[in-house]
FIRO-410691 format. One line per 2 residues: number of its first residue (from 1); their letters; for each residue y, x, z of N, C-alpha, C, O. Coordinates in Angstrom, 3 decimals. Example, Ala and Ser with C-alpha at 12.3 -4.5 7.8 and 13.67 -1.06 7.14 Angstrom:
1> AS> -5.690,13.190,7.800,-4.500,12.300,7.800,-3.300,13.200,7.800,-3.319,14.236,8.465 ~ -2.250,12.850,7.080,-1.060,13.670,7.140,0.030,12.900,7.870,1.138,13.409,8.039
***
This chain:
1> XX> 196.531,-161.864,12.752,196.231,-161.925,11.339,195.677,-163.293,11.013,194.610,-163.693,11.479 ~ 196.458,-164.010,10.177,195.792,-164.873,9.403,194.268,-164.999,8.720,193.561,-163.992,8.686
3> XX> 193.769,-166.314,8.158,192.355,-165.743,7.675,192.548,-166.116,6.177,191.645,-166.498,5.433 ~ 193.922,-165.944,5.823,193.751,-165.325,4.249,193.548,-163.651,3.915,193.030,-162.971,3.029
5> XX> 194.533,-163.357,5.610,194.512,-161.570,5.742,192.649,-160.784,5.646,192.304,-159.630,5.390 ~ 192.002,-161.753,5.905,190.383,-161.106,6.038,189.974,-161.164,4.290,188.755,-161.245,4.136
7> XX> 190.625,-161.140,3.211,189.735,-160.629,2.438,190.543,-159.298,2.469,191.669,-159.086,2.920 ~ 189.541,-158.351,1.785,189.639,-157.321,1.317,190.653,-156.590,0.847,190.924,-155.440,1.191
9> XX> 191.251,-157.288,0.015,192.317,-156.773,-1.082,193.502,-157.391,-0.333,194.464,-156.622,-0.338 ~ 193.686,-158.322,0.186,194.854,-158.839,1.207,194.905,-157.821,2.384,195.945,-157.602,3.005
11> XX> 194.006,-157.360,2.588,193.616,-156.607,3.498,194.301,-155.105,3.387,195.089,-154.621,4.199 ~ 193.839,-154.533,2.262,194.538,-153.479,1.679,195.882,-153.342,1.280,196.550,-152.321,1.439
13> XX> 196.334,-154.574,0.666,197.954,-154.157,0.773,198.578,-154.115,1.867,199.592,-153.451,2.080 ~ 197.882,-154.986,2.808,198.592,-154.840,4.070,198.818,-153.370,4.800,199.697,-152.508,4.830
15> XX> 197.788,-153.545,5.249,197.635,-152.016,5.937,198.282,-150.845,5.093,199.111,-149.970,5.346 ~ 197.401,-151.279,3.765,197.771,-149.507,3.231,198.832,-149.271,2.177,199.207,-148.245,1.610
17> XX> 199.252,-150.720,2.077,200.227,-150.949,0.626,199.425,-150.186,-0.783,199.890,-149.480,-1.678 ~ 198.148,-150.639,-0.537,197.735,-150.341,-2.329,196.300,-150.971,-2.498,195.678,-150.961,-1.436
19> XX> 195.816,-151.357,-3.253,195.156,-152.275,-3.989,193.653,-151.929,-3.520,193.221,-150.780,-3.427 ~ 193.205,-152.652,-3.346,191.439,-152.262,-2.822,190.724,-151.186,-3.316,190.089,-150.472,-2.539
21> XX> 190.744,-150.972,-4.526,190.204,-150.626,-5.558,190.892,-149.096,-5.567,190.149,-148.242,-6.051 ~ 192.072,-148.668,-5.152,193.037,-147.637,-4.948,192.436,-146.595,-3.308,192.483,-145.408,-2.987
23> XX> 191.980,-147.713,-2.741,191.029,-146.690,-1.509,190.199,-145.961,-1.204,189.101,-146.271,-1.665 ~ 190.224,-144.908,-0.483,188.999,-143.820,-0.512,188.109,-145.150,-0.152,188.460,-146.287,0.164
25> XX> 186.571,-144.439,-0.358,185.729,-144.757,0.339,185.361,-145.326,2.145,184.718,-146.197,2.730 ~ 186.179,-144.269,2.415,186.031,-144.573,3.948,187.160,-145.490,4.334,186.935,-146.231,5.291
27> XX> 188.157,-145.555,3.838,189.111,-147.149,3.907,188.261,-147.839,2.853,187.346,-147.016,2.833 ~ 188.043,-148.402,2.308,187.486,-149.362,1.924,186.547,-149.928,2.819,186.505,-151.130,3.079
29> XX> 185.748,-149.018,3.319,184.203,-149.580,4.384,185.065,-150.216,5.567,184.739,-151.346,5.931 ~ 186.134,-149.588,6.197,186.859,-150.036,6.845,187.309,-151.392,6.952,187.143,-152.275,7.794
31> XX> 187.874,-151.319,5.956,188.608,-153.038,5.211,187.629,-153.747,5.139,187.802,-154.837,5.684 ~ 186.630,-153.595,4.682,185.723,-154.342,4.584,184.474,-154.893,5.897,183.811,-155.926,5.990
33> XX> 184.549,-153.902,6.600,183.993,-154.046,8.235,184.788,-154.907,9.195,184.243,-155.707,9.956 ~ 186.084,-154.717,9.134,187.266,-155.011,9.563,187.523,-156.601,9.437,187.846,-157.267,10.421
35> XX> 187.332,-157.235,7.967,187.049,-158.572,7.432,186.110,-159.487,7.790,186.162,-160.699,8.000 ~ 185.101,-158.544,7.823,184.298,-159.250,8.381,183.497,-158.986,10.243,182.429,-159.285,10.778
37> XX> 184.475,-158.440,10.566,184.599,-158.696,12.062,183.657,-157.461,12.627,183.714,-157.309,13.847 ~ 182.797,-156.557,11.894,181.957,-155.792,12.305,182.895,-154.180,12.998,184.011,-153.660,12.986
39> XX> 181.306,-153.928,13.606,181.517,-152.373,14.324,181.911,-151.127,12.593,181.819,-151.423,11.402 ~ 182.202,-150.200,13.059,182.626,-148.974,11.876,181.775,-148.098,12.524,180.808,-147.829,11.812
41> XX> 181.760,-147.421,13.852,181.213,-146.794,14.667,179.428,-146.550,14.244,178.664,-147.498,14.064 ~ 179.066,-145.263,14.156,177.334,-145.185,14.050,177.152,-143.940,15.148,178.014,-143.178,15.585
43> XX> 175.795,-144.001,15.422,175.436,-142.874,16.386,175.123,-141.572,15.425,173.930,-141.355,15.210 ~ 176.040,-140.734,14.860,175.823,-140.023,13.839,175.092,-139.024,14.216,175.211,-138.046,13.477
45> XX> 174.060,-138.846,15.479,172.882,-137.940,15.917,171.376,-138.790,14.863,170.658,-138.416,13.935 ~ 171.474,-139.696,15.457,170.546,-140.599,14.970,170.166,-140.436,13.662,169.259,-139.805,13.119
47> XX> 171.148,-141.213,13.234,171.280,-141.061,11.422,170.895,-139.913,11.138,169.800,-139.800,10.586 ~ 171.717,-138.689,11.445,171.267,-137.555,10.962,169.841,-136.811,11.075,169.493,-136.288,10.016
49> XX> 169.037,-136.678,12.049,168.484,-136.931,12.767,166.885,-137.586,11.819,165.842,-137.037,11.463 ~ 167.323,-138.717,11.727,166.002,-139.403,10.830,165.938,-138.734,9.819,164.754,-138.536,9.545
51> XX> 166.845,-138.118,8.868,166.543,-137.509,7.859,166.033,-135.914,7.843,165.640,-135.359,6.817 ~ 166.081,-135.506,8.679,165.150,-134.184,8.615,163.881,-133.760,8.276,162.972,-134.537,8.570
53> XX> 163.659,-132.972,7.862,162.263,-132.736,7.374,161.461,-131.858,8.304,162.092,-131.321,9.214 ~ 160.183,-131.637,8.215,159.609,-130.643,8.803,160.291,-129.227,9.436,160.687,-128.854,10.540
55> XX> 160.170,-128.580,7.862,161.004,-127.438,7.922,162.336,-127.190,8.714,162.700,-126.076,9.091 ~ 163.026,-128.369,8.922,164.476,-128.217,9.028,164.357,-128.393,10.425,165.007,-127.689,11.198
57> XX> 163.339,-129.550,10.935,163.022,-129.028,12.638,162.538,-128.368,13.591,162.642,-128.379,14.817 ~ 161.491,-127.261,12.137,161.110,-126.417,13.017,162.285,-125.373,12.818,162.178,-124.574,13.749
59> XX> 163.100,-125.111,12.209,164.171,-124.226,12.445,164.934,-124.176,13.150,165.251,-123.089,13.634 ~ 165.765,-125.743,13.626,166.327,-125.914,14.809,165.606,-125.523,15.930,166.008,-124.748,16.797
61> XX> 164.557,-126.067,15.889,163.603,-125.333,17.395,163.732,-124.153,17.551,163.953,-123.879,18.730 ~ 163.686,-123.076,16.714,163.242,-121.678,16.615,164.757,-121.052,16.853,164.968,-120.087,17.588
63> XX> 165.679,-121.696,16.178,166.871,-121.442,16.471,167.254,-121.715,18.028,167.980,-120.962,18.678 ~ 166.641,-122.939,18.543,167.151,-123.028,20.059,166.766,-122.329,21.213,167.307,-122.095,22.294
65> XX> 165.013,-121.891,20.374,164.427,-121.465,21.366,164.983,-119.506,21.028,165.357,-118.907,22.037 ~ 164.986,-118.918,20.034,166.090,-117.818,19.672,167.161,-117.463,20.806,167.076,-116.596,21.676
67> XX> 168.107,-118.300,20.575,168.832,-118.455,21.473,169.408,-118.874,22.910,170.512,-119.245,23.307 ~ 168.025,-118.621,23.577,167.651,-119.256,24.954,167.567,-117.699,25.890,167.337,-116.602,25.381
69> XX> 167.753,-117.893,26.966,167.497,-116.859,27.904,165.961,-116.801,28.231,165.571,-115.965,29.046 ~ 164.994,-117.736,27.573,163.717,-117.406,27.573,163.795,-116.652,26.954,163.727,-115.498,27.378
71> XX> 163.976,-116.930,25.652,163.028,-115.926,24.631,163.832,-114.180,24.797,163.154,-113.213,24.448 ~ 165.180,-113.974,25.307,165.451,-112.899,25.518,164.454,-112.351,26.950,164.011,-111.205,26.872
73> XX> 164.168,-113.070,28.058,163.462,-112.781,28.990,162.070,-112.251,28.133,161.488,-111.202,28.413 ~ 161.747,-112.972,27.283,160.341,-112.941,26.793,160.145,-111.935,26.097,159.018,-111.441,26.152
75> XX> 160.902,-111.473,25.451,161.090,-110.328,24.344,161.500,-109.224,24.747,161.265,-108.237,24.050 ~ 162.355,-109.059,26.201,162.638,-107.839,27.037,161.345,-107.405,27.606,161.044,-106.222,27.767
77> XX> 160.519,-108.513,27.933,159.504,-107.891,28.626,157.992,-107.663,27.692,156.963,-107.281,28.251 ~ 158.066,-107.994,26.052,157.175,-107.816,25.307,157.835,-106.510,25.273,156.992,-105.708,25.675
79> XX> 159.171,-105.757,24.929,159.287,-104.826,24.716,159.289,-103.292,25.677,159.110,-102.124,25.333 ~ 159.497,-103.750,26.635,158.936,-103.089,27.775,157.594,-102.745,28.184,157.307,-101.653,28.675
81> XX> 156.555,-103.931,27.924,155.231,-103.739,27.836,154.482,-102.922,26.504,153.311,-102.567,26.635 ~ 155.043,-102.713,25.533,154.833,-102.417,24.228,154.846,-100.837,24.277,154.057,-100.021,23.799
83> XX> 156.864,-100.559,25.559,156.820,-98.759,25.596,155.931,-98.739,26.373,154.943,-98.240,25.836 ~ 155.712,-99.084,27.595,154.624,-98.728,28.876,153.549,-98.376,27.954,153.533,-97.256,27.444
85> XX> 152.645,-99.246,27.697,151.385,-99.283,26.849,151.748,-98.062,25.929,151.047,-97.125,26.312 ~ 152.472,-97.704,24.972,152.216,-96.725,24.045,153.170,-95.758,25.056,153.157,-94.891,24.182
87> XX> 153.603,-95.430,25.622,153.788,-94.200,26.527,153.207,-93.906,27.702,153.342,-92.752,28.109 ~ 152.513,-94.775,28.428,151.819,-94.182,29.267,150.522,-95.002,30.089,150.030,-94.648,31.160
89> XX> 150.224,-95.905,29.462,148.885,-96.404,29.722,147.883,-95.919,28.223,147.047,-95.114,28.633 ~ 147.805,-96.015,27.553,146.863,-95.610,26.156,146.620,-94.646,25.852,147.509,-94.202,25.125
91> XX> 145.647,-93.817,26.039,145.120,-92.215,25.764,145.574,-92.202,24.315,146.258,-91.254,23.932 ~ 145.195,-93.341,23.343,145.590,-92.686,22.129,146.274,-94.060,21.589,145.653,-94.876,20.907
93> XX> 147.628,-94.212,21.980,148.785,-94.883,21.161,148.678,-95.447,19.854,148.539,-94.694,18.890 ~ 148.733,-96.863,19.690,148.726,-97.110,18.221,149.941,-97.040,18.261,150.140,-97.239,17.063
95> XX> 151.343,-96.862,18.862,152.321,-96.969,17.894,152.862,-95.455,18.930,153.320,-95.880,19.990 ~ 152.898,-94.351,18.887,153.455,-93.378,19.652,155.511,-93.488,19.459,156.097,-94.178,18.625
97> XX> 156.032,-92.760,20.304,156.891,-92.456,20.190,157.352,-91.757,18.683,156.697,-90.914,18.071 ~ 158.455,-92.255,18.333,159.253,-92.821,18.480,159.275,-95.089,17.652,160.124,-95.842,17.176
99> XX> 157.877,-95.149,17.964,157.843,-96.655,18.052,157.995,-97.031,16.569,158.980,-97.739,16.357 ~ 157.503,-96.828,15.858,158.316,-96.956,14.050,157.498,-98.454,13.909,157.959,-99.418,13.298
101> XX> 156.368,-98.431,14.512,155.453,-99.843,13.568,156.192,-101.026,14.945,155.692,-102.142,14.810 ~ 157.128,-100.971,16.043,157.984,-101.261,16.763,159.682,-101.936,16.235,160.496,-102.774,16.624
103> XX> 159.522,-100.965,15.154,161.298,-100.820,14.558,160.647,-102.153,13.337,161.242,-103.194,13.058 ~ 159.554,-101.789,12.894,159.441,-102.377,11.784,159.507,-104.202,12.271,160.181,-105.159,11.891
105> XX> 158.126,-103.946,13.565,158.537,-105.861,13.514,159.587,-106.546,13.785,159.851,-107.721,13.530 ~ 160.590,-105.181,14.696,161.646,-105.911,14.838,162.642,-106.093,13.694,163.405,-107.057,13.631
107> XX> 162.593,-105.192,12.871,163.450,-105.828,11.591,162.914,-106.802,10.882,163.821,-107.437,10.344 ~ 161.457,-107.390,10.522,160.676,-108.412,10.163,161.409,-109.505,10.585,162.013,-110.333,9.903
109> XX> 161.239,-109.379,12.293,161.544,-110.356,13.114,162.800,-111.278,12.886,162.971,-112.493,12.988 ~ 163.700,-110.111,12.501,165.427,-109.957,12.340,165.709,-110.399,10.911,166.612,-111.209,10.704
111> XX> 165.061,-109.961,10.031,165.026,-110.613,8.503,164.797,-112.099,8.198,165.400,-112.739,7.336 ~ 163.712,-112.624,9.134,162.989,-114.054,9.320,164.246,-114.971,9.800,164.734,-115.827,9.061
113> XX> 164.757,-114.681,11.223,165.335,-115.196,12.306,166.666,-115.295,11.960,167.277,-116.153,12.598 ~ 167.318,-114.658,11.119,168.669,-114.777,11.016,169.287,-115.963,9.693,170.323,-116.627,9.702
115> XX> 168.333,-115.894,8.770,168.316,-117.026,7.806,167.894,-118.284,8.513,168.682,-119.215,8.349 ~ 166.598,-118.600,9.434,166.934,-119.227,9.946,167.429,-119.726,11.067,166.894,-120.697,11.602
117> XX> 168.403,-119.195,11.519,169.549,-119.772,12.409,170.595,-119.841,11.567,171.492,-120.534,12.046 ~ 170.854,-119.380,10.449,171.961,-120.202,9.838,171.620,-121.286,9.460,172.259,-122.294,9.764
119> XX> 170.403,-121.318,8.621,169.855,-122.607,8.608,170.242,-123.850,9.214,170.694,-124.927,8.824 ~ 169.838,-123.218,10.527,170.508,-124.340,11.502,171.841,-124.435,11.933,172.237,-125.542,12.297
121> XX> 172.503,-123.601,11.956,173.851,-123.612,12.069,174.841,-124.358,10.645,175.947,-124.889,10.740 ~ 174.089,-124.191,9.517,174.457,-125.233,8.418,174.605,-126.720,8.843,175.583,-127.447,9.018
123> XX> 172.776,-126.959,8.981,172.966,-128.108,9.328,173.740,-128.888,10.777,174.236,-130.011,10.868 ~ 173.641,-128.081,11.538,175.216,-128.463,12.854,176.438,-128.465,12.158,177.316,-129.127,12.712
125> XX> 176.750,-127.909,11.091,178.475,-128.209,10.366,178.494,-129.259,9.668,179.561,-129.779,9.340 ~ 177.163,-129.810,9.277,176.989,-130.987,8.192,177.112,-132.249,9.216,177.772,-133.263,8.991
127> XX> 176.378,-131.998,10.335,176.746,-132.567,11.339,177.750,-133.469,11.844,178.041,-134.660,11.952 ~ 178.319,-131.721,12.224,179.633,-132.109,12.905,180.782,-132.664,11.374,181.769,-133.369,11.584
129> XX> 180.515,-132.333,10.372,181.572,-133.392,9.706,181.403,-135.145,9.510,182.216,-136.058,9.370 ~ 179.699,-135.057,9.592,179.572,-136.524,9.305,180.672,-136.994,10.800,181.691,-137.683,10.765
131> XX> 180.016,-136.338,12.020,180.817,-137.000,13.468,182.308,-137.208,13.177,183.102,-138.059,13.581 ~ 182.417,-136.338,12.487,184.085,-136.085,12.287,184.672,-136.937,11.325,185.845,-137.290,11.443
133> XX> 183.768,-137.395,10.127,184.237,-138.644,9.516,183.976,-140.057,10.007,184.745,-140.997,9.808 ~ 182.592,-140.140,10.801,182.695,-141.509,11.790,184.193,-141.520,12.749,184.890,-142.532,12.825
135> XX> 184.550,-140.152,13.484,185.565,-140.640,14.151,187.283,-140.996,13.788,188.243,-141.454,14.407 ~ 186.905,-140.301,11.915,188.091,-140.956,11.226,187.687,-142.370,10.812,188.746,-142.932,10.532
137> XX> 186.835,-143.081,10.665,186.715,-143.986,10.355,186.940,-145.155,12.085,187.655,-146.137,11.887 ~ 186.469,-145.036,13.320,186.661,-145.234,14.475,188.113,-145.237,14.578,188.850,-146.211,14.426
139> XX> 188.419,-144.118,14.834,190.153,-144.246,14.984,191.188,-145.149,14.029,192.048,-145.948,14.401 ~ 190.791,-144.728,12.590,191.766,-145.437,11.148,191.609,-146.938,12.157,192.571,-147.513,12.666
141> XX> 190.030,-147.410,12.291,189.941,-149.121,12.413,190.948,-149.442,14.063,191.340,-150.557,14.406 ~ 191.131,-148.388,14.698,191.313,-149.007,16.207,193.206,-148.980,15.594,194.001,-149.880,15.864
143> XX> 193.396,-148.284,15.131,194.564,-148.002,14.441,195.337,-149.385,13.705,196.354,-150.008,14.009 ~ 194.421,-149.522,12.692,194.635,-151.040,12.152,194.980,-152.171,13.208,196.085,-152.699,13.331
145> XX> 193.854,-152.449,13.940,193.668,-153.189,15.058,194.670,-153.512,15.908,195.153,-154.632,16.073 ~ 195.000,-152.399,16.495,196.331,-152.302,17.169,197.767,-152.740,16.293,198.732,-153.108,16.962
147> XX> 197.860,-152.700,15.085,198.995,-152.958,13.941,199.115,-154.340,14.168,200.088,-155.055,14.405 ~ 197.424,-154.650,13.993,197.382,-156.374,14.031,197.679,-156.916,15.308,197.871,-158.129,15.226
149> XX> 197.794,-156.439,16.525,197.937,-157.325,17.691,199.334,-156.967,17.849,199.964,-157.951,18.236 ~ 200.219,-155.722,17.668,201.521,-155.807,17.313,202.248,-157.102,16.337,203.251,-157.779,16.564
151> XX> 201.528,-157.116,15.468,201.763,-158.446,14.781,201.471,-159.753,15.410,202.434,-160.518,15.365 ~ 200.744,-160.075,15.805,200.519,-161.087,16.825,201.309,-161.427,18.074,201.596,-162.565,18.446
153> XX> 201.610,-160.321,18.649,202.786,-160.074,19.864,203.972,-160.699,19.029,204.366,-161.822,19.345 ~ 204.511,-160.079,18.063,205.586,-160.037,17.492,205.551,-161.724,17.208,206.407,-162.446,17.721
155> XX> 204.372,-162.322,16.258,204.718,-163.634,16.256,204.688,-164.441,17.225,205.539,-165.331,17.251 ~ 203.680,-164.345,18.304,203.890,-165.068,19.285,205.466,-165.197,19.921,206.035,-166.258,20.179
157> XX> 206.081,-163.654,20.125,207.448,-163.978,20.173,208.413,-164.815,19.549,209.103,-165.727,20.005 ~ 208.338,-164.406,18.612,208.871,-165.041,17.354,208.665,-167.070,17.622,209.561,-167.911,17.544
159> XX> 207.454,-167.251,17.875,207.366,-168.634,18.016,207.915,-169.079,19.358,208.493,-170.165,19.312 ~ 207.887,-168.742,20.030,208.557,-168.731,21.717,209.751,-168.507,21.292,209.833,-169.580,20.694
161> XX> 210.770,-168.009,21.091,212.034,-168.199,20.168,212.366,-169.180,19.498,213.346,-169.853,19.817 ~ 211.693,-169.428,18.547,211.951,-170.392,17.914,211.945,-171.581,19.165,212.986,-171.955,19.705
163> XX> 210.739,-172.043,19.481,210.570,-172.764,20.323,211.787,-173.613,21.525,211.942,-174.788,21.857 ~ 212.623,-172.024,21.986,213.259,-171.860,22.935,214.676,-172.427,22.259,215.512,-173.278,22.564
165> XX> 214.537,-171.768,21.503,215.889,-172.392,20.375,216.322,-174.151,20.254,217.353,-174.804,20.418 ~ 214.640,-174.504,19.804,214.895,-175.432,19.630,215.139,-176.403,20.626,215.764,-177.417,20.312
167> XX> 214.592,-176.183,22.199,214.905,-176.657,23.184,216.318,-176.246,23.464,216.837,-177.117,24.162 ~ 217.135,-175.283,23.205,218.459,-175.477,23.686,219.520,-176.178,22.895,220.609,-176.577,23.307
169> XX> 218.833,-176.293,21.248,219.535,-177.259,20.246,219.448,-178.735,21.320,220.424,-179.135,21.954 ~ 218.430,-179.230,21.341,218.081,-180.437,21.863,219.579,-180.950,23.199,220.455,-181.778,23.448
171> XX> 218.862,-179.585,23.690,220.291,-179.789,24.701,221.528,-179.831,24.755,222.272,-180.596,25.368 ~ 221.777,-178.808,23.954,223.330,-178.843,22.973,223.619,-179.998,22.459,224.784,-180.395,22.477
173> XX> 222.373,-180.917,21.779,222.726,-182.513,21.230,223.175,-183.392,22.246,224.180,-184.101,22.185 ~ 222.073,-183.273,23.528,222.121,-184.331,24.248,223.481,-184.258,25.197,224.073,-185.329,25.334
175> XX> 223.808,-183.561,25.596,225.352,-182.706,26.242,226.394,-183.376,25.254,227.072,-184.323,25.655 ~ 226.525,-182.886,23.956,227.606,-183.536,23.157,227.637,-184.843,22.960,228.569,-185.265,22.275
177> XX> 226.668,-185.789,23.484,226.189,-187.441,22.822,226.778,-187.566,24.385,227.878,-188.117,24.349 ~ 226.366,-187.214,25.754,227.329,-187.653,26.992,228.557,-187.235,26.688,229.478,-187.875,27.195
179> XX> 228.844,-186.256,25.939,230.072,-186.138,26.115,231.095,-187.376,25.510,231.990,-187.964,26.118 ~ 230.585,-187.582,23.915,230.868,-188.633,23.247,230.917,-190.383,23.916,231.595,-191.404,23.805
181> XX> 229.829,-189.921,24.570,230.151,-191.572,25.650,231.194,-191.723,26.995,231.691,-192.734,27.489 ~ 231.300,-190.425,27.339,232.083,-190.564,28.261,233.233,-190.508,27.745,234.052,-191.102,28.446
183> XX> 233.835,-189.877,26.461,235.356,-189.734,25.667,235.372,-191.430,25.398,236.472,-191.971,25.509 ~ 234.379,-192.150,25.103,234.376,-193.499,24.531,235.172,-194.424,25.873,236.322,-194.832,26.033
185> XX> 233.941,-194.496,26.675,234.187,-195.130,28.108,235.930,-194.718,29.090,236.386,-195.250,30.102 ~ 236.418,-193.731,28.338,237.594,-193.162,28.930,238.051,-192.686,30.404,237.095,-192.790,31.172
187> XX> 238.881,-192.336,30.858,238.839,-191.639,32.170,238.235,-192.380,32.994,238.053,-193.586,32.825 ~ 237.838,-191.676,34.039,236.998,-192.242,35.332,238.080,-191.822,36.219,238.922,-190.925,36.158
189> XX> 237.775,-192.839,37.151,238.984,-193.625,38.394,239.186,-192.741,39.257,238.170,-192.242,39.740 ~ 240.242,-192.346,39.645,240.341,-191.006,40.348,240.497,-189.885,40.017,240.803,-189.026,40.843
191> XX> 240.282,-189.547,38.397,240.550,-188.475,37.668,241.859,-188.914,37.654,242.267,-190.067,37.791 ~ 242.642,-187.632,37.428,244.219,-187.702,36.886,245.167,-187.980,36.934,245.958,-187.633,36.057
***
């Protein structure tokens, strides 16, 4: 690529055959990263990541830790300790069979816990699209990139051709100019 090809809008017809101004967003940043020689690529954990709030990390936590073979270890054996104790260690049971103030925290528990793990499961799709538009933006540029060193191949050929050409013109001249001197000078002795 030439370095008239690095502005923008030269930039855009090339690649995309339409006008700067005619590009999504994410080709444009492209074209414009691209021009000026930069990365497209971000660590889209990071980014995302800094912007969280309190709330939103303690949900992921609660969500990870939810979904851990601790907290099922932990909760098999709160609930196991919970029947023992009200069936057969406690003369007088605060929660007797059949466990109701039992049923209740666990639906509490279950009411709390399930909003937030979607919670967090939201924010993993918000996520995974930002990742998913960095790696359209990654690929589109390696994409380009590659167009341009096809082009480069191609001219370098192209000039090596030419080149080659013109060295066999040269020769083609210099061949016909002996030939012309030797038609001048006329047969040589022993010919004919």
């Amino acid at each position: 690529m030439g370095s008239t090809e690095h502005t923008p809008e030269r930039a855009a017809r090339r690649w995309f055959a339409k006008s700067f101004d005619e590009l999504t967003q994410a080709e444009r940043r492209i074209v414009e990263r691209m021009a000026q020689h930069k990365l497209v690529s971000e660590d889209v954990d990071a980014v995302y990541r800094s912007d969280l709030t309190f709330g939103q990390r303690l949900a992921d936590n609660v969500s990870r830790f939810g979904g851990s073979w601790t907290f099922i270890l932990v909760f098999a054996g709160v609930l196991v300790l919970w029947t023992c104790l009200n069936s057969y260690v406690l003369h007088k049971p605060f929660d007797p069979y059949p466990y109701i103030f039992l049923n209740l925290l666990l639906s509490m528990l279950a009411a709390v816990q399930a909003p937030v793990i979607m919670m967090s499961q939201n924010r993993q799709a918000a996520m995974d699209r930002l990742d998913a538009a960095n790696d359209y933006k990654v690929n589109l540029k390696a994409e380009l990139e590659i167009m341009g060193l096809h082009d480069k191949l191609d001219q370098i050929r192209t000039d090596q051709l030419t080149a080659l050409l013109a060295k066999q013109q040269e020769q083609i001249d210099l061949l016909l100019a002996l030939m012309r001197q030797a038609e001048k000078r006329g047969p040589v002795a022993g010919e004919g």
